[in-house]
C-alpha positions as CSV (number, residue, x, y, z in Angstrom):
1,X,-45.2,67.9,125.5
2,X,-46.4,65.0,123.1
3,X,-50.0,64.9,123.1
4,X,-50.2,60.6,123.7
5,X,-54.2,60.6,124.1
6,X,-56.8,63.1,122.6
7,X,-60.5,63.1,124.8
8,X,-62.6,64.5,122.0
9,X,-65.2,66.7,123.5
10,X,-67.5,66.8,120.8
11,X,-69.6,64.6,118.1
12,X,-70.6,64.3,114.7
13,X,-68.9,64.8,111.3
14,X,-66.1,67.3,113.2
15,X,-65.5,63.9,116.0
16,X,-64.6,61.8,112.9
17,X,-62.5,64.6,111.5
18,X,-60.6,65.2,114.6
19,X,-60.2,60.9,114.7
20,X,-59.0,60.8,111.1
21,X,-56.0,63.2,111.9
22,X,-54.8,61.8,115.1
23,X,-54.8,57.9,113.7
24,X,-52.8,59.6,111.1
25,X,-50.5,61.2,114.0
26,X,-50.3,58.0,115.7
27,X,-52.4,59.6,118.6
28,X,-54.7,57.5,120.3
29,X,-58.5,59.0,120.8
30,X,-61.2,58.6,123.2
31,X,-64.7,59.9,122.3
32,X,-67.1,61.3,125.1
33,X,-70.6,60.4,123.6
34,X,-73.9,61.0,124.5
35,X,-76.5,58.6,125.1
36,X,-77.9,59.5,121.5
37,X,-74.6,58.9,120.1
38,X,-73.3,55.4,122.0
39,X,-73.7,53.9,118.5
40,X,-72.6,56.4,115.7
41,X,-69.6,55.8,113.3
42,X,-67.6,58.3,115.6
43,X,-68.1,56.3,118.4
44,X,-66.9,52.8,116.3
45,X,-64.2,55.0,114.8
46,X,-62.2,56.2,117.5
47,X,-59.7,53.7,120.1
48,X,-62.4,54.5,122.9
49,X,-65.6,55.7,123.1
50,X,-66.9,56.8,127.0
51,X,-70.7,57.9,127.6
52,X,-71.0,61.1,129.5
53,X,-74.5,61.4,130.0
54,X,-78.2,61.4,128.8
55,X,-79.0,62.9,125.0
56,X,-79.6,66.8,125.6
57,X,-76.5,68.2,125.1
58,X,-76.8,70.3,128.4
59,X,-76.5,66.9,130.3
60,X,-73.5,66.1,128.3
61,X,-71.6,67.5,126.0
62,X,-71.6,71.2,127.8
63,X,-71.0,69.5,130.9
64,X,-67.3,70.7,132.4
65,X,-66.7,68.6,135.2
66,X,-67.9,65.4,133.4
67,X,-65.8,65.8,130.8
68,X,-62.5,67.0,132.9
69,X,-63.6,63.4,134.7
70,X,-63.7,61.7,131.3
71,X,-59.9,63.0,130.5
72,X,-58.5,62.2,133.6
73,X,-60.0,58.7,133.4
74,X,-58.9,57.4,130.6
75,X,-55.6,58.8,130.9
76,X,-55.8,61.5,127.9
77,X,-53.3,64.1,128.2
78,X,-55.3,66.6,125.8
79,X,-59.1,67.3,125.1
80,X,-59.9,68.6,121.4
81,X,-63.1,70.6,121.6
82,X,-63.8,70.9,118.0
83,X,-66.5,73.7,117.4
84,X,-69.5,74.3,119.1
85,X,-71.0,73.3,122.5
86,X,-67.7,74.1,124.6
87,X,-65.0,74.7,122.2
88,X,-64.9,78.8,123.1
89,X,-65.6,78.7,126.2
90,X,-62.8,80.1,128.2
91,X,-63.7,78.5,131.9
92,X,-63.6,75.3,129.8
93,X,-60.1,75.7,129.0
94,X,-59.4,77.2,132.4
95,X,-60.7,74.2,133.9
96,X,-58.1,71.8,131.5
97,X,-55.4,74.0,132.6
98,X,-56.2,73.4,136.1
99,X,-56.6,69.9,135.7
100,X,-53.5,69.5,133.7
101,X,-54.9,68.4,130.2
102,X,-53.7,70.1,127.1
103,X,-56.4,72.2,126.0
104,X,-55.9,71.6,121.9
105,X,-57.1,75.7,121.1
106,X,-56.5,79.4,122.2
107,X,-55.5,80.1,125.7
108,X,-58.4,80.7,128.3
109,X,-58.0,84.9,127.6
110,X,-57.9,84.5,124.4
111,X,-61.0,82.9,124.0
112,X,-62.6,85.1,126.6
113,X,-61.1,88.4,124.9
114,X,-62.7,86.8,121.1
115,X,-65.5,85.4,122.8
116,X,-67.2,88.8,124.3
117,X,-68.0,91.1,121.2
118,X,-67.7,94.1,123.1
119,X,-64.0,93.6,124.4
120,X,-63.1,92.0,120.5
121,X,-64.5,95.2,119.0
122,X,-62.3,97.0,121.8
123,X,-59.5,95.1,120.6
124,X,-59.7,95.5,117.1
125,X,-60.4,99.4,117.3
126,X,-57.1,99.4,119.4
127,X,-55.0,96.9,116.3
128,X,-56.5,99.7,114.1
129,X,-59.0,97.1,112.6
130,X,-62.0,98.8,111.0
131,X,-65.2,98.4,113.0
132,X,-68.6,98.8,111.8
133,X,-70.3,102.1,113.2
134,X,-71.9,100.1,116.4
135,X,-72.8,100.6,120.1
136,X,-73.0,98.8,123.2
137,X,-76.8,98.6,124.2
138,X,-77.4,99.6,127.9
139,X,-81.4,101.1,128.0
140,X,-83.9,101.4,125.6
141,X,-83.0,105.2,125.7
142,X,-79.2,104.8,124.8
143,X,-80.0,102.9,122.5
144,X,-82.8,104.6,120.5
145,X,-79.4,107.6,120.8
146,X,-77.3,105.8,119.0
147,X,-79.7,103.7,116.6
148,X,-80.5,107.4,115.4
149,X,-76.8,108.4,115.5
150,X,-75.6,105.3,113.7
151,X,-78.9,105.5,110.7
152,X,-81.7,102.7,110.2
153,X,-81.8,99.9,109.8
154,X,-79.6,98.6,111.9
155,X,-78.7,95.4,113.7
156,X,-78.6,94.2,117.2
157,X,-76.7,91.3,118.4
158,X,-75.9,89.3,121.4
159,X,-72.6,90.7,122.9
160,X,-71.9,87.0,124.2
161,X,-72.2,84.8,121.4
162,X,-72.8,84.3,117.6
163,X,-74.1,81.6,115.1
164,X,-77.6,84.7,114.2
165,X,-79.0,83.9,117.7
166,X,-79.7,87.0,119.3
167,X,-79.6,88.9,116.1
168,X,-82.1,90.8,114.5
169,X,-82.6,93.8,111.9
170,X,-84.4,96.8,112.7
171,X,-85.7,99.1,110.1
172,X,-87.3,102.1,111.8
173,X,-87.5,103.5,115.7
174,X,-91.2,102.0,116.0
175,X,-89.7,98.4,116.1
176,X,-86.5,98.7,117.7
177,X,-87.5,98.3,121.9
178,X,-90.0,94.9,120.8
179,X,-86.5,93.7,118.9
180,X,-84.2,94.4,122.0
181,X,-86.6,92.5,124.1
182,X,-86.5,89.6,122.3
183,X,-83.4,89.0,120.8
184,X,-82.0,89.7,124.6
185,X,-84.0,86.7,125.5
186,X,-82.6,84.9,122.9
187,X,-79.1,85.5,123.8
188,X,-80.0,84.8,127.6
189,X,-81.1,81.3,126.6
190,X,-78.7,80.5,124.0
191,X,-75.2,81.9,125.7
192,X,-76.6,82.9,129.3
193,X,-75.4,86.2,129.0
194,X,-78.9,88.6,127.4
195,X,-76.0,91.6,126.5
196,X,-76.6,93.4,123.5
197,X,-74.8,95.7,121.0
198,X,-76.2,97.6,117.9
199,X,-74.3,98.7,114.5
200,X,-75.2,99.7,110.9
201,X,-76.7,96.9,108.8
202,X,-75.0,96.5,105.6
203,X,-77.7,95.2,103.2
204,X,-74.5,94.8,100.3
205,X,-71.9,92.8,102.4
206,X,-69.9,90.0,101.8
207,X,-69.3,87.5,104.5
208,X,-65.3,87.4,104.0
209,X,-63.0,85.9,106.7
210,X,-59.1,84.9,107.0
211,X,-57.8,81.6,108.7
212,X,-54.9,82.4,111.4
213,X,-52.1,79.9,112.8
214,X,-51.1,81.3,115.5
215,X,-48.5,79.8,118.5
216,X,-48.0,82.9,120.8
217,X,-45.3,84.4,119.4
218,X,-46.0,84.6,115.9
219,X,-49.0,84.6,114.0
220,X,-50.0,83.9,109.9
221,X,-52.5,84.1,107.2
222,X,-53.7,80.6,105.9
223,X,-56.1,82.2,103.2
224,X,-59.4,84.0,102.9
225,X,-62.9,82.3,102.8
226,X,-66.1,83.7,101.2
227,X,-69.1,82.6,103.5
228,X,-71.8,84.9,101.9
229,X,-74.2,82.1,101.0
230,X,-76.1,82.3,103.9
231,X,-80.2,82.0,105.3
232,X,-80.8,83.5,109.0
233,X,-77.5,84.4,109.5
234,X,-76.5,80.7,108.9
235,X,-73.3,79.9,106.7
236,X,-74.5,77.5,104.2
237,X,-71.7,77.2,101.1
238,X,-68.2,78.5,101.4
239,X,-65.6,79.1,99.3
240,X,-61.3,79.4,99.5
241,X,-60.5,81.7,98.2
242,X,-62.8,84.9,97.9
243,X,-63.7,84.9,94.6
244,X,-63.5,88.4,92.5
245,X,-62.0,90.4,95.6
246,X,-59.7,93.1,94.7
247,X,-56.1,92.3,95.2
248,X,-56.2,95.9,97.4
249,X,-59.0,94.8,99.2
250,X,-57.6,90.8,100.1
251,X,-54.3,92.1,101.3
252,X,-55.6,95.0,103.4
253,X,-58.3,92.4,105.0
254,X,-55.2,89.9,105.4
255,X,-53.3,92.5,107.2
256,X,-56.1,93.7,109.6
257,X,-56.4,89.8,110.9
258,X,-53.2,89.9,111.5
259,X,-52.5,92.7,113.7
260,X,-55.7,91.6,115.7
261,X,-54.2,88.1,116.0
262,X,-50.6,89.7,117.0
263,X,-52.3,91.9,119.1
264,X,-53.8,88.9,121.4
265,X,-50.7,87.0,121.1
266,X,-53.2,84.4,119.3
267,X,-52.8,80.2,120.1
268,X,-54.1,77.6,117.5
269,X,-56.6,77.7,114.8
270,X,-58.8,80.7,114.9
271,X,-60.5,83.0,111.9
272,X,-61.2,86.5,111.7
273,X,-64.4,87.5,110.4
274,X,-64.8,90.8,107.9
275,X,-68.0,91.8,106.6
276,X,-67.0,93.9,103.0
277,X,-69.1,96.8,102.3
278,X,-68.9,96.8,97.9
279,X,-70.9,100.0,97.7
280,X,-68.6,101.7,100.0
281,X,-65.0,99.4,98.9
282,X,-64.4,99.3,102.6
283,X,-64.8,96.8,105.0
284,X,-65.2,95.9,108.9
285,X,-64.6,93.5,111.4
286,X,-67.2,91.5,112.6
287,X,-65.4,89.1,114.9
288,X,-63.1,86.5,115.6
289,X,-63.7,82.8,116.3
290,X,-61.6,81.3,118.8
291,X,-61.7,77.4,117.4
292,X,-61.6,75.1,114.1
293,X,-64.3,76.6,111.9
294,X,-67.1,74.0,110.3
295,X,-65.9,75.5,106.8
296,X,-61.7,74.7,107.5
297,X,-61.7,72.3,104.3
298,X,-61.7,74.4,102.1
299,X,-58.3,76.3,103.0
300,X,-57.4,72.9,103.7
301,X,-57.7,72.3,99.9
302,X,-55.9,75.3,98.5
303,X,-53.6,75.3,101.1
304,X,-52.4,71.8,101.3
305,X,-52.1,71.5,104.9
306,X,-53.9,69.7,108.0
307,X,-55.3,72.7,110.0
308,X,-56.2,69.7,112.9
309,X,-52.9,68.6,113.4
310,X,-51.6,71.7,113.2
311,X,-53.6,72.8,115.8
312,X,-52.5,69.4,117.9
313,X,-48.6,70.5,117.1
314,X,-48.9,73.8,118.8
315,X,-51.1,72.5,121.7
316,X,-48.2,70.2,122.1
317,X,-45.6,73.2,122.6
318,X,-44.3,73.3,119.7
319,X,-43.5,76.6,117.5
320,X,-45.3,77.0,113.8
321,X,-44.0,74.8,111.3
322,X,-44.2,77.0,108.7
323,X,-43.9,81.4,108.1
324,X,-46.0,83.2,106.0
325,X,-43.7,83.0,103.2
326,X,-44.9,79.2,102.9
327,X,-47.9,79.5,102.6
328,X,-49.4,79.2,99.1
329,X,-53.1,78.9,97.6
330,X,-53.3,76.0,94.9
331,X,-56.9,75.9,93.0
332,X,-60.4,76.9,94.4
333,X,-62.5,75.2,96.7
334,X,-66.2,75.2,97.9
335,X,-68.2,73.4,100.4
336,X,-71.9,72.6,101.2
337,X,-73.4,72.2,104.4
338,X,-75.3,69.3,103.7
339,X,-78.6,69.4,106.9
340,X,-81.3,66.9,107.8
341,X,-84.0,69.5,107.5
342,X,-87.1,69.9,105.8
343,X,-87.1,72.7,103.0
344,X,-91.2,72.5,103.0
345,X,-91.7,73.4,106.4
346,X,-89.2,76.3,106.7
347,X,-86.0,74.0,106.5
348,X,-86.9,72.6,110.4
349,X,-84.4,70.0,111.5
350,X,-85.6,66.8,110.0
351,X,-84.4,63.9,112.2
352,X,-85.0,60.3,111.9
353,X,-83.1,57.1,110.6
354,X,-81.5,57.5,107.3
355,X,-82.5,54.4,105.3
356,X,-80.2,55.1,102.3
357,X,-75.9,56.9,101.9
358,X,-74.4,56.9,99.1
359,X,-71.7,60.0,99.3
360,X,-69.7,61.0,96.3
361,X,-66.1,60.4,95.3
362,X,-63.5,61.0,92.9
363,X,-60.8,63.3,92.4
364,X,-60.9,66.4,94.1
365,X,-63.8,65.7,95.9
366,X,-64.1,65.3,100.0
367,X,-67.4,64.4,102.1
368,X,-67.0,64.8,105.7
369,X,-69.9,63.7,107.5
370,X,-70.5,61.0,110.6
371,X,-73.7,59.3,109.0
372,X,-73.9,55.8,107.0
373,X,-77.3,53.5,105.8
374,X,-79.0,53.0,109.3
375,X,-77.9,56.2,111.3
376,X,-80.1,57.9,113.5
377,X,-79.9,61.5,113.0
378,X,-81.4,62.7,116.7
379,X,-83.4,65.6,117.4
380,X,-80.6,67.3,120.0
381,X,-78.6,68.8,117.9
382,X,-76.9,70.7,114.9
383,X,-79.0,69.3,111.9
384,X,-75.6,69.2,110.0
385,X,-75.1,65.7,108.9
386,X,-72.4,66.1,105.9
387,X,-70.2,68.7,104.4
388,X,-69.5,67.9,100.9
389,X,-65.9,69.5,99.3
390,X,-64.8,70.2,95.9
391,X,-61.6,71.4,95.0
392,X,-60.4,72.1,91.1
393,X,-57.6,73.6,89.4
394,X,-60.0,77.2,89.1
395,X,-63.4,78.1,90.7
396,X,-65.2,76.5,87.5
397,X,-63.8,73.5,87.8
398,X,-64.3,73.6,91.2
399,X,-68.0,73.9,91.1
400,X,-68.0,71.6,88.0
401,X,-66.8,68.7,90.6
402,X,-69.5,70.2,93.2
403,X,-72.4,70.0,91.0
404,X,-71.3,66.1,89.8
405,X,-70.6,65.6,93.4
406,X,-74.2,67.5,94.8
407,X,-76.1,65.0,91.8
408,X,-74.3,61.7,93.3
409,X,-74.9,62.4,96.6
410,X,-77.8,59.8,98.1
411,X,-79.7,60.8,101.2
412,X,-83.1,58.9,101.8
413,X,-85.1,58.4,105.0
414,X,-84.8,62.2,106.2
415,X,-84.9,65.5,104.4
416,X,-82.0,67.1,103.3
417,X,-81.4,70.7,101.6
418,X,-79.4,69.0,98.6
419,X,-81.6,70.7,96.5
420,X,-81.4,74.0,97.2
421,X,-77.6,73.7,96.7
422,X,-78.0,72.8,93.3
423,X,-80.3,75.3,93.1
424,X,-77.6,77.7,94.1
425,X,-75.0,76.0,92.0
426,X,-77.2,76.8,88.9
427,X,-77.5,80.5,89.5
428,X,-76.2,82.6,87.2
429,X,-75.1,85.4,90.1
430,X,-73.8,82.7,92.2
431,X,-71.3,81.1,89.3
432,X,-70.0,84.7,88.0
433,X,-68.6,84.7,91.9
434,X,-69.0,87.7,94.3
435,X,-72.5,87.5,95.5
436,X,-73.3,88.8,99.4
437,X,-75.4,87.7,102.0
438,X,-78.6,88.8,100.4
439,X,-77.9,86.5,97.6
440,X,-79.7,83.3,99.1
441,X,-83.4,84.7,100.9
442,X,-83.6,86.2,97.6
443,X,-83.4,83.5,95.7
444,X,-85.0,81.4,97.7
445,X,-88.2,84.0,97.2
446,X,-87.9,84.5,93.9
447,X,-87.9,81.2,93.4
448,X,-91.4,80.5,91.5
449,X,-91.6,77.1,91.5
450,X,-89.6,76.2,95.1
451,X,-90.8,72.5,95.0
452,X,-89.4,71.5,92.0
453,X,-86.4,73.8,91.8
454,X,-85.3,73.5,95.5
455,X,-87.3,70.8,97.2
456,X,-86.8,68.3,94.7
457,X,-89.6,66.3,92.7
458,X,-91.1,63.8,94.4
């Protein structure tokens, strides 16, 4: 089936992506907006822009029926869901199914199979995947068992739902009932759903992940990002590809996505998530996403393809448009998560009316963002407001392009972490390539003087 008319179900810089690639496509688009957003460039951007309800995204952009009523309204064959709110949730694209709108992503038990931690780690143990030693988390007494069978510290996390909510660390047996209380409570109010599951904490990983294409009947590798650059369990720069991973080690990661993709038949755009254990030279699945991930760019870059409109072809029926014998990785790439948020109180969201944008350009550079002079950034939601892209011949030119890029980029009337990116970017651990997820708290508390070298002077 051609997909005519695309309801986007979402807002933001990934609503103007979405836009960009179906006025490309020839598709027409209709934007469901929020109150807060009636006005923003995604709204001006696309053919059609329908309000759905008041500001909180609860009472709009996570509400089903509203949007189903949006689709069939305005006469859109297909609903994009882009990431976030409800992009994997699977009565979501039950309900589009029912309704007869394309659902542009994974089939419904796909995403409930990826979505539930539990059942994905079920999965991948049956695809042969490695897993990190872990257990489900039914009393306090099971799990102080397997806490003590499994070795301190470990980590508990929601069993419903991701993004470091519902996570925490727990270094001894003193602390770990007070952590299950509360990161249960966490994951009740985030995802509804306060299940929990424990596994070792691996203070020397690397965040590495692989993009999958997928169209039910075959499934390929499109590349391997390195998301290690991270604060609070929050991706914050990521790369395409892993830098300094061993050839052994990238095709034995690129092999274990696979089978776990074959093995659920996988639809769309979705990435596998490995965390790699240096100290050991092994490494474990942490889980899959069901959707377009905020950091798709990048493999974008190297890769040379549209992963939107790829995802839009095989929503459309039909088969993937290329094997795994095309696919090639040109250059290096790396992106930063450009937030409105305040690095001198604890990076909170920083929302209010940006007075001044000036974004970069230039060869090999990409900003995706959904903010201009005059936008209001509102409180509501995600304080992403820009994702700024470099891509080079090699990883040094790459960042080269990212540091010009990071040192034209203009942001005034809210605070922005820009700062602690080129903070980053001047690291000597971070521009050898490699570093893992402790890489950023570190710096960011080693850092003597944080208000000049990552707030900026004033």
């Amino acid at each position: 089936m051609t997909v005519r008319r695309v309801l986007i179900a979402n807002r933001g810089e990934i609503a103007a992506r979405i836009i960009r690639t179906c006025r490309k496509l020839g598709i027409e688009t209709v934007l469901a907006v929020s109150e807060a957003d009636v006005q923003s460039l995604p709204a001006r951007l696309a053919d059609r822009a329908l309000c759905i309800g008041p500001s909180p995204a609860k009472d709009s952009y996570l509400r089903i029926e509203t949007l189903i009523a949006a689709a069939l309204g305005s006469g859109a064959d297909a609903i994009h869901p882009g990431y976030g709110f409800l992009s994997e949730n699977a009565g979501f694209a039950r309900r589009c199914h029912e309704a007869g709108v394309i659902f542009i992503g994974p089939r419904a038990e796909q995403i409930a199979s990826a979505g539930d931690k539990l059942e994905a780690r079920r999965r991948a143990e049956h695809a042969g995947v490695p897993l990190v030693p872990g257990a489900p988390i039914g009393s306090h007494a099971e799990a102080r068992v397997a806490a003590d069978r499994i070795g301190y510290p470990v980590l508990i996390k929601a069993a419903a739902g991701g993004g470091g909510r519902g996570m925490k660390r727990v270094d001894d047996p003193t602390a770990l009932e007070p952590a299950i209380e509360l990161a249960a409570a966490e994951a009740e109010a985030a995802f509804g759903d306060g299940g929990l599951y424990l596994e070792r904490f691996v203070s020397s990983g690397r965040h590495v992940e692989v993009q999958l294409l997928g169209d039910g009947r075959t499934v390929i590798a499109v590349g391997d990002r390195d998301c290690s650059v991270q604060r609070r369990y929050q991706k914050l720069i990521e790369e395409a590809p892993a830098p300094l991973l061993a050839p052994h080690m990238r095709t034995a990661i690129h092999d274990a996505a696979l089978r776990f993709g074959q093995a659920l038949n996988y639809v769309s755009a979705g990435t596998v998530e490995f965390l790699v254990d240096g100290a050991r030279d092994e490494f474990y699945f942490l889980e899959m996403n069901a959707r377009i991930q905020v950091e798709h760019p990048v493999t974008e870059a190297v890769s040379g393809l549209d992963l939107v409109a790829e995802q839009i072809a095989i929503a459309g029926g039909e088969p993937l448009r290329l094997q795994q014998a095309d696919v090639a990785s040109r250059g290096h790439a790396i992106e930063c998560r450009i937030n409105a948020e305040d690095p001198r109180r604890g990076f909170q969201p920083s929302p209010g009316t940006i007075v001044t944008a000036g974004f970069p350009s230039g060869p090999g550079i990409r900003v995706d963002t959904h903010v201009e002079a005059g936008a209001t950034v509102p409180p509501f939601y995600d304080s992403m407001i820009a994702k700024v892209i470099a891509h080079g011949d090699d990883r040094s030119a790459a960042l080269s392009r990212l540091r010009r890029a990071l040192e034209a980029l203009k942001l005034e009337g809210v605070a922005t972490n820009r700062e602690m990116h080129l903070a980053v970017l001047a690291d000597p651990d971070f521009a050898a390539g490699g570093v893992n997820t402790n890489f950023l708290p570190r710096l960011l508390a080693n850092t003597r003087q944080p208000d000049e070298a990552l707030h900026g002077a004033h």
